[in-house]
BADRENLO-849787 format. One record per residue (C-alpha): residue number from 1; residue in three letters; x negated, y, z. Coordinates in steps of 0.001 Angstrom, whole numbers, plus 524288, in hexadecimal, padded with zeros to 5 digits. Each point is the difference from the previous one (the first is absolute). Example, Ala and Ser with C-alpha at 12.3 -4.5 7.8 and 13.67 -1.06 7.14 Angstrom:
(1,'ALA',(7CFF4,7EE6C,81E78)) (2,'SER',(7FAA6,80D70,7FD6C)) 
END
This chain:
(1,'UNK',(7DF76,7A9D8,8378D)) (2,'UNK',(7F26B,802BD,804C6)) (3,'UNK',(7FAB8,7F235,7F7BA)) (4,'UNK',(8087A,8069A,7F240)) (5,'UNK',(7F70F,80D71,80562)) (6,'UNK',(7F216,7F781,8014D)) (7,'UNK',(80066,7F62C,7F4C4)) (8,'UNK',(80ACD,7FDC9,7F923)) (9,'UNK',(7FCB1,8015A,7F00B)) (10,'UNK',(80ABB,8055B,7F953)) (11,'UNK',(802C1,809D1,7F437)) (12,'UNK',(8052D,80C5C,805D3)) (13,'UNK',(804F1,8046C,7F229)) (14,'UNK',(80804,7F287,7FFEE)) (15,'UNK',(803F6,8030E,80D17)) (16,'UNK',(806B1,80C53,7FDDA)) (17,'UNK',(8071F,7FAB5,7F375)) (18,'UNK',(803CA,7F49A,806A2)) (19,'UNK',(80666,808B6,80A22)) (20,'UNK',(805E8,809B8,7F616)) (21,'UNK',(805BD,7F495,7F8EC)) (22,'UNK',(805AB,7FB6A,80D16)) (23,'UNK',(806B1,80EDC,80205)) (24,'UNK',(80659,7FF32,7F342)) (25,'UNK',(805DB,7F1CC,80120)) (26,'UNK',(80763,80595,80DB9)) (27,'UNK',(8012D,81090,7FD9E)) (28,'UNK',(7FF37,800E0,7F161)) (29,'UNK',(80A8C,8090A,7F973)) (30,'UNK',(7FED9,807F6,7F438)) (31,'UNK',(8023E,80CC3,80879)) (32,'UNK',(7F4AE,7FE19,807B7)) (33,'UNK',(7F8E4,80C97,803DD)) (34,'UNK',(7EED8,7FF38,7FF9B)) (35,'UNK',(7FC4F,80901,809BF)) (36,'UNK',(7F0B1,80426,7FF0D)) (37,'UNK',(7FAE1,8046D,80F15)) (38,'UNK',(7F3B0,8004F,807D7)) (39,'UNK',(7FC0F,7FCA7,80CB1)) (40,'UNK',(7F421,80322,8076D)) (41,'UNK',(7F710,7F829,80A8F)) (42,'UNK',(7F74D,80830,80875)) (43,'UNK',(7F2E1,7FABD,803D3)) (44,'UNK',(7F51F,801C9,809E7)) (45,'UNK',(7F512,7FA69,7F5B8)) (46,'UNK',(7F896,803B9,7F372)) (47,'UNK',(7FE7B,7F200,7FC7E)) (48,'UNK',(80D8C,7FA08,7F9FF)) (49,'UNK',(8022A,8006B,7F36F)) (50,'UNK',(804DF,80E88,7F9CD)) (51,'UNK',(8008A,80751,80DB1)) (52,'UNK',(7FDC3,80E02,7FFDA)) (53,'UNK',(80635,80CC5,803DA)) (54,'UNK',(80C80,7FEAF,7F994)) (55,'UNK',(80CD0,80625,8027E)) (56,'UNK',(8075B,7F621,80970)) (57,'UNK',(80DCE,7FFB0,7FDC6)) (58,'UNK',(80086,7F61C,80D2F)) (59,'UNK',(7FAAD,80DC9,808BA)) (60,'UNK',(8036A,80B23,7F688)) (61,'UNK',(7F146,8051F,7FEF9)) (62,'UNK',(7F395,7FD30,7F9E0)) (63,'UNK',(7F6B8,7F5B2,80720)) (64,'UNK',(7F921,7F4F7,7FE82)) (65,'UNK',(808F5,7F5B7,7F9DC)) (66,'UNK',(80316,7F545,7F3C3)) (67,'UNK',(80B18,805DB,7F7B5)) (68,'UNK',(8073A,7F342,7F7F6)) (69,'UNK',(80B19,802AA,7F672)) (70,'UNK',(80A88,7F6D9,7FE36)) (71,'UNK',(80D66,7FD80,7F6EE)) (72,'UNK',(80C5C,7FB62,80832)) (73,'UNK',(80B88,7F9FB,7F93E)) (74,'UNK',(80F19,8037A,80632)) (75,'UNK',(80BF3,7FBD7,7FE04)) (76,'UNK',(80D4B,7FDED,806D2)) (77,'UNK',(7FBD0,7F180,8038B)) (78,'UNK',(7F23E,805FF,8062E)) (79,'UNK',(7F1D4,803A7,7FE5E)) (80,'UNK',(7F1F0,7FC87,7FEB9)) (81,'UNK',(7F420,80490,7FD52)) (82,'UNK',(7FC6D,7F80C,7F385)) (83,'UNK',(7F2CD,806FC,7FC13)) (84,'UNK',(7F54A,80826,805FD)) (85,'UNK',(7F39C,8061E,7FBA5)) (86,'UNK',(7F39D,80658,807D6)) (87,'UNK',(7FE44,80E8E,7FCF0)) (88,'UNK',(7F04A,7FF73,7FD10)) (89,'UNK',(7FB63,80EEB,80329)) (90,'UNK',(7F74A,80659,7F70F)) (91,'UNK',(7F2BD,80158,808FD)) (92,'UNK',(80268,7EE90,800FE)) (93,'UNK',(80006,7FF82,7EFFD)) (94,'UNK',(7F17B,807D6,7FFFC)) (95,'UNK',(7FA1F,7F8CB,80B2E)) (96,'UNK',(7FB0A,7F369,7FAD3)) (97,'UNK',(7F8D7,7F94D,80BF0)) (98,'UNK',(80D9B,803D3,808F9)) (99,'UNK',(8071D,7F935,7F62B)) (100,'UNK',(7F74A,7F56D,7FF44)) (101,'UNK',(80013,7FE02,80E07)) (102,'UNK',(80E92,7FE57,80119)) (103,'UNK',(800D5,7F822,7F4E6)) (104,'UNK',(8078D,80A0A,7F51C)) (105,'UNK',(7FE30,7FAF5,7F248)) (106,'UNK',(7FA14,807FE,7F65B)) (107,'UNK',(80ADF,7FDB5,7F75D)) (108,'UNK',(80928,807FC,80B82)) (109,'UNK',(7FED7,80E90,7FC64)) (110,'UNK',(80710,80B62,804C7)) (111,'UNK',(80E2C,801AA,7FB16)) (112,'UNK',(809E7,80A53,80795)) (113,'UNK',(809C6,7FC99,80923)) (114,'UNK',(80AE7,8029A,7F428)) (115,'UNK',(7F834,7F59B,7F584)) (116,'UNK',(7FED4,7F60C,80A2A)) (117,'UNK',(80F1B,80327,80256)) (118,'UNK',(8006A,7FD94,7F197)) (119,'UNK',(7F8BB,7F434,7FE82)) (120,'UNK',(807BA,7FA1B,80B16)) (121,'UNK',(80D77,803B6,7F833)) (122,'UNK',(7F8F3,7F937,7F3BE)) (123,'UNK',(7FD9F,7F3A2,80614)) (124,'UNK',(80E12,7FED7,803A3)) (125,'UNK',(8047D,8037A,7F22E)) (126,'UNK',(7F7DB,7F62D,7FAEF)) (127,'UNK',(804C1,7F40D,8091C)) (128,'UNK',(80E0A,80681,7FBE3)) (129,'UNK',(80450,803AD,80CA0)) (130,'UNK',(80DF0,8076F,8008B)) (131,'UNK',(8024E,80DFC,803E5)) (132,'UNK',(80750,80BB7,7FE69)) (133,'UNK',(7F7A4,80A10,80609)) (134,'UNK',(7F122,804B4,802F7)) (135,'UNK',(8006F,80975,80CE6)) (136,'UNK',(7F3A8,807D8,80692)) (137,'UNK',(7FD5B,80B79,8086E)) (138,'UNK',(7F64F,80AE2,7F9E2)) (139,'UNK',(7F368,7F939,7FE4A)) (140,'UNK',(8068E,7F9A8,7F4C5)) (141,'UNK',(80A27,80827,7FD37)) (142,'UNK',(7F732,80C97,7FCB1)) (143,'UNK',(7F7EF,7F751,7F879)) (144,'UNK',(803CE,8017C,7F092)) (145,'UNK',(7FA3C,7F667,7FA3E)) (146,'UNK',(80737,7F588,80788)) (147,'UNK',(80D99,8071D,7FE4C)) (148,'UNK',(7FA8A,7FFDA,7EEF3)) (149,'UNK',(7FCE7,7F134,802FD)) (150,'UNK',(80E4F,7FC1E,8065E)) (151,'UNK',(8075D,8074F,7F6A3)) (152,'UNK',(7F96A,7FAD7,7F424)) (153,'UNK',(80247,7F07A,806C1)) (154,'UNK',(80E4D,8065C,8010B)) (155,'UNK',(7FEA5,7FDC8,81024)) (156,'UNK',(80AEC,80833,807AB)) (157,'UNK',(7F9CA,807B5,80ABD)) (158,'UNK',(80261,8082F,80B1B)) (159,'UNK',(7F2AB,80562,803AC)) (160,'UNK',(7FD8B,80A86,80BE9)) (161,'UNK',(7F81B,80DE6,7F8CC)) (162,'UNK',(7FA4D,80983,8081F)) (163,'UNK',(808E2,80CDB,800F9)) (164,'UNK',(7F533,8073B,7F5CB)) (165,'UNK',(801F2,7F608,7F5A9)) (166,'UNK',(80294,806F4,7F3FE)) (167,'UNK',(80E16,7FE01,7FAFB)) (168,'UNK',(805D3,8020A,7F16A)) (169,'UNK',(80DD3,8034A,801AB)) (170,'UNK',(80C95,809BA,7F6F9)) (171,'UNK',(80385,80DA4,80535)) (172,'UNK',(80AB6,8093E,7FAB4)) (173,'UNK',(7F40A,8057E,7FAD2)) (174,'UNK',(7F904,7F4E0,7F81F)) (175,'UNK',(7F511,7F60F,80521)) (176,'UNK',(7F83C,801EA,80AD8)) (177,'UNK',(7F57F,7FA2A,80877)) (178,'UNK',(80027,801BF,80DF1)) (179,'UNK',(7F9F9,7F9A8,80D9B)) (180,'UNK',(80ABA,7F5AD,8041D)) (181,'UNK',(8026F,8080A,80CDE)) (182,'UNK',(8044F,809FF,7F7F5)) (183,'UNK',(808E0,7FB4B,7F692)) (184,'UNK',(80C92,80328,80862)) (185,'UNK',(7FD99,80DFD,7FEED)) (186,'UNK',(801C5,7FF1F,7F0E9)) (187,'UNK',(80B8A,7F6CF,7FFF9)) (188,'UNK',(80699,80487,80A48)) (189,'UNK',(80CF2,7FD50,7FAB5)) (190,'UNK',(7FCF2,7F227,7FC9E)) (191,'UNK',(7F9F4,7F9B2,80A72)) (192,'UNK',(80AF6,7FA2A,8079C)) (193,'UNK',(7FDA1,7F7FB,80D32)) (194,'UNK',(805D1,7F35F,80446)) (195,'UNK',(7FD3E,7F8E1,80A58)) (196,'UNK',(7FB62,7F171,7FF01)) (197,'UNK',(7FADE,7F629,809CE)) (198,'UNK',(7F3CF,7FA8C,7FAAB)) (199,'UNK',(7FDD4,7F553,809EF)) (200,'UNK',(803ED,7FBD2,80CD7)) (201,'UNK',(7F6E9,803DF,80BFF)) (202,'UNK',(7FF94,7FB0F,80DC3)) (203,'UNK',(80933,80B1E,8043A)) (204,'UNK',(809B0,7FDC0,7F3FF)) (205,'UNK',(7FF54,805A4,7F128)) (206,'UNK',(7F73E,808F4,7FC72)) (207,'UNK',(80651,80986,7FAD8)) (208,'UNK',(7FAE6,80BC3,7F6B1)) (209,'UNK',(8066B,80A26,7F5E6)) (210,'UNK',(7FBD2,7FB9B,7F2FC)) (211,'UNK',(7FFD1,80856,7F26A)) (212,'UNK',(7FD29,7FA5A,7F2C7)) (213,'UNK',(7FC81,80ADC,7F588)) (214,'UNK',(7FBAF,7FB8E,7EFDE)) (215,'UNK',(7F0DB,80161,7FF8B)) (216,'UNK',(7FB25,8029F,7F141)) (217,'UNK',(7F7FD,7F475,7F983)) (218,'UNK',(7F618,8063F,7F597)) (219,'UNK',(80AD5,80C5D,800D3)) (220,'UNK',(80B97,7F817,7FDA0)) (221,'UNK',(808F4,7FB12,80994)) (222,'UNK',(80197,7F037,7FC60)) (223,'UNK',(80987,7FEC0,80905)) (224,'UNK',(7F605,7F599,806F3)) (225,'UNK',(7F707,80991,80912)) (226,'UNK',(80422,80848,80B4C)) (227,'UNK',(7FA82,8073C,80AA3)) (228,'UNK',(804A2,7FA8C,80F77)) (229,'UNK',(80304,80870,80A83)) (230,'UNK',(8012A,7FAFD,80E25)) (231,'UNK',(804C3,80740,808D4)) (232,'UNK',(7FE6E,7FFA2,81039)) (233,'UNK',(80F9D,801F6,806A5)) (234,'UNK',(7F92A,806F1,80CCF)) (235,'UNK',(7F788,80856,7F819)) (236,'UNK',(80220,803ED,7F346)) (237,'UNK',(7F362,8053E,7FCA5)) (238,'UNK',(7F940,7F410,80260)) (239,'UNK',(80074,7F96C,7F12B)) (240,'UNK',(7FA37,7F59D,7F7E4)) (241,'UNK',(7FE93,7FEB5,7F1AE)) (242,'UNK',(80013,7F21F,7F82D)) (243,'UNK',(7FE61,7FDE1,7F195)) (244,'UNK',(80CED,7F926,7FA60)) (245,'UNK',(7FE12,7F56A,7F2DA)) (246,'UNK',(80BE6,7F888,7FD34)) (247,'UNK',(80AAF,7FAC0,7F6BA)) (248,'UNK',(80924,80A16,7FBC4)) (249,'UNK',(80C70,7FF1A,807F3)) (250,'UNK',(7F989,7FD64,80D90)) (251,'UNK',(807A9,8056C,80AF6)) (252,'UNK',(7F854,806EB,80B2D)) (253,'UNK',(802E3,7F5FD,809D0)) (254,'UNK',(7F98A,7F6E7,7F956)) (255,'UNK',(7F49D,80845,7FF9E)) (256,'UNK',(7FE9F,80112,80D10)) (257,'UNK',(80362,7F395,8034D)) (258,'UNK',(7F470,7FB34,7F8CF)) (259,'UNK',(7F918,808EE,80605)) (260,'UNK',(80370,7FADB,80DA4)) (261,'UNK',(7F873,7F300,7FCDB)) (262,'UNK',(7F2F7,8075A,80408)) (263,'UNK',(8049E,80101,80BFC)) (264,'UNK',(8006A,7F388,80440)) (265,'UNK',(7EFA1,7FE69,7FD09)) (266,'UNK',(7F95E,8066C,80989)) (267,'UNK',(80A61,7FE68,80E33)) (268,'UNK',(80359,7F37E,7FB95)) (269,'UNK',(7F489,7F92B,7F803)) (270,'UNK',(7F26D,8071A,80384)) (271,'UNK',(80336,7FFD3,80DE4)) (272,'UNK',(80198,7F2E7,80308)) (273,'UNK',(7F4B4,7FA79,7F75D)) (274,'UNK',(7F76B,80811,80911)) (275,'UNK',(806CC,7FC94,80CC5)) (276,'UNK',(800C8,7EF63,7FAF3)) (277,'UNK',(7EFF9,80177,7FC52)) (278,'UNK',(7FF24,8063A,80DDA)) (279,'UNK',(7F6A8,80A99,7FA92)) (280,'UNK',(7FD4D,807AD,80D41)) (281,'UNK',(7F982,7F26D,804F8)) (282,'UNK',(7F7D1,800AE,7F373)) (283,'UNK',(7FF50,7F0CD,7FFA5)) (284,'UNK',(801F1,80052,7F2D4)) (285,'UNK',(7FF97,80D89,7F763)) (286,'UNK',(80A3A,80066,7F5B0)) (287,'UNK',(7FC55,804C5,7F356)) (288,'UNK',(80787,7FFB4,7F29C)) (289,'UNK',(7F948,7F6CC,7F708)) (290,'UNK',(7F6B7,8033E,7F409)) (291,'UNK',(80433,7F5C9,7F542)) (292,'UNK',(7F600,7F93B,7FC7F)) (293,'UNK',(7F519,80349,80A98)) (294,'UNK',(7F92F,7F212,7FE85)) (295,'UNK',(80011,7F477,7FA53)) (296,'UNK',(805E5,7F2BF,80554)) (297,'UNK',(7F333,7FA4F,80288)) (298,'UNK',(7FB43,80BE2,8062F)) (299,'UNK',(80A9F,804C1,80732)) (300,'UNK',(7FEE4,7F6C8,80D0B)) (301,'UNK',(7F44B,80621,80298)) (302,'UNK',(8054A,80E21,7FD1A)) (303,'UNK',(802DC,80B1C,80C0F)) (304,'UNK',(80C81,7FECC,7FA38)) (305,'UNK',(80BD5,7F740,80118)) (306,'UNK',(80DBB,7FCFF,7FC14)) (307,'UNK',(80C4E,7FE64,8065A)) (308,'UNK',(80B91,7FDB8,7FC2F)) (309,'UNK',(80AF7,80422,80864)) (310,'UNK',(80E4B,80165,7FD77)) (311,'UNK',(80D6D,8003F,804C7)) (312,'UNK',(80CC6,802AD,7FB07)) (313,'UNK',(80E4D,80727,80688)) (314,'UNK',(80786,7F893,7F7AC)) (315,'UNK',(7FB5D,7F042,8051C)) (316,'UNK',(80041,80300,80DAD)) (317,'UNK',(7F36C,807EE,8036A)) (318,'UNK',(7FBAB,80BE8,7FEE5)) (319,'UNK',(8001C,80B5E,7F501)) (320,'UNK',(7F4D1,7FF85,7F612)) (321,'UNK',(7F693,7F8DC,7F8D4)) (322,'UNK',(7F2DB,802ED,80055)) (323,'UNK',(7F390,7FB77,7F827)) (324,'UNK',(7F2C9,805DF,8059C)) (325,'UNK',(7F24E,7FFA7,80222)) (326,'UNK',(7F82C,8003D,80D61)) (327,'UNK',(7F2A1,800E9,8039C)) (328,'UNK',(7FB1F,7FD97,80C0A)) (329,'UNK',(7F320,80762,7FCA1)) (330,'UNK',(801F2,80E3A,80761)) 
END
């Protein structure tokens, strides 16, 4: 490992396919669900690449810390992280000697979390890869212009909204627009609850009360878009709201059952690529990869390098997959 860290040559682009191609030839399935997350890596420095004061999902507040956003593919037979890409903050893209110092390309300008979540769900359309569903908490859920994007490419999704997202929906009364937390109060004879498992947990399923209720799509109800409710069984009050795209005919379970695959990211993925890479030790610093930071020629003498490190539930080891990029440059 530490001679692939100091001077192996390789291209990390070519990496990461290689290893995608490798996750569909042993978990692909055309019901495959993409699931778009984040994970966050505090810092002590000012020096590595992208840091800044950033909200860290890893500690639940902001501090100093590099922020990389990655696309996981699940399925019955498993899951793996098959792309990644660094979130590049603003202040980086208008500081041109920092950038220059930790060797960002000029050609790497600032996108949003949600169009590098795009991009990343582009690149696997392109090499064909098979899924069913595209899921995501709020960051990319409350984002419009990536809901516009999926539904145009005819993606499924099941994407997390914050409780004031504005919501189109049919009253007695005509059409209306109203904050998702308050659509029950207007359809309050047509939001029925069920209750659904959406994954299994250490302590068993976990289980919430779930309502499905038609959401209108430029006014008129397709039959395609809904509004999610989830509902906690110990307190009732406590609720969350997902934005629903599917083929007509889906069932609710199935909804939340795609739903469920995000679950299995962050307990089960981001946790033990930070424990493996032994992050409190900071012998190496993990950080997801920019494509394309350098060229071949250059990259052995780079702050940066590769590593490619995987394993797989299904042949014997472990659960995921995992193409990254460290630096040992702090």
């Amino acid at each position: 490992m530490q001679r692939l860290l100091a001077q192996a040559v390789w291209d990390t682009d070519g990496g990461r396919d290689d290893l995608r191609a490798y996750v569909l030839l042993h978990l692909g399935t055309e019901g495959a669900v993409l699931v778009i997350d984040e994970t966050s890596f505090p810092k002590q420095g000012t020096h590595s690449a992208v840091v800044g004061l950033l909200y860290c999902g890893t500690t639940g507040q902001v501090e100093n810390c590099q922020v990389g956003v990655f696309l996981s593919y699940v399925t019955s037979r498993g899951h793996a992280l098959i792309d990644r890409e660094l979130y590049l903050p603003l202040d980086w893209c208008e500081d041109a000697e920092r950038r220059r110092v930790a060797h960002i390309p000029e050609a790497v300008r600032f996108q949003t979390k949600p169009e590098l979540a795009r991009q990343m769900i582009e690149r696997s359309r392109r090499a064909s890869v098979p899924f069913e569903w595209v899921v995501a908490d709020t960051v990319y859920g409350g984002n419009f212009d990536l809901r516009n994007w999926l539904e145009a490419q005819e993606f499924h999704y099941v994407l997390a909204v914050p409780c004031h997202e504005p919501v189109a929906f049919h009253t007695l009364q005509g059409r209306r627009r109203e904050e998702a937390a308050l659509v029950e109060m207007f359809l309050p004879n047509q939001i029925e609850w069920y209750q659904f498992s959406m994954s299994e947990g250490p302590q068993g399923p976990r289980l919430f009360d779930w309502a499905l209720g038609p959401m209108l799509y430029r006014w008129e109800d397709d039959g395609c878009h809904f509004l999610l409710i989830r509902r906690s069984l110990t307190d009732p009050l406590e609720k969350r709201y997902y934005f629903v795209f599917v083929p007509v005919g889906l069932t609710l379970g199935g909804i939340v059952a795609a739903l469920g695959c995000r679950w299995h990211i962050e307990p089960e993925v981001f946790a033990k690529v930070r424990f493996v890479l032994d992050l409190q030790t900071k012998l190496v610093v993990y950080v997801p990869g920019l494509n394309k930071i350098h060229n071949r020629r250059s990259f052995h003498n780079s702050k940066y390098k590769s590593s490619l490190w995987a394993w797989d539930e299904d042949y014997g080891n472990e659960t995921v997959l995992c193409l990254q990029l460290i630096t040992n440059h702090q």
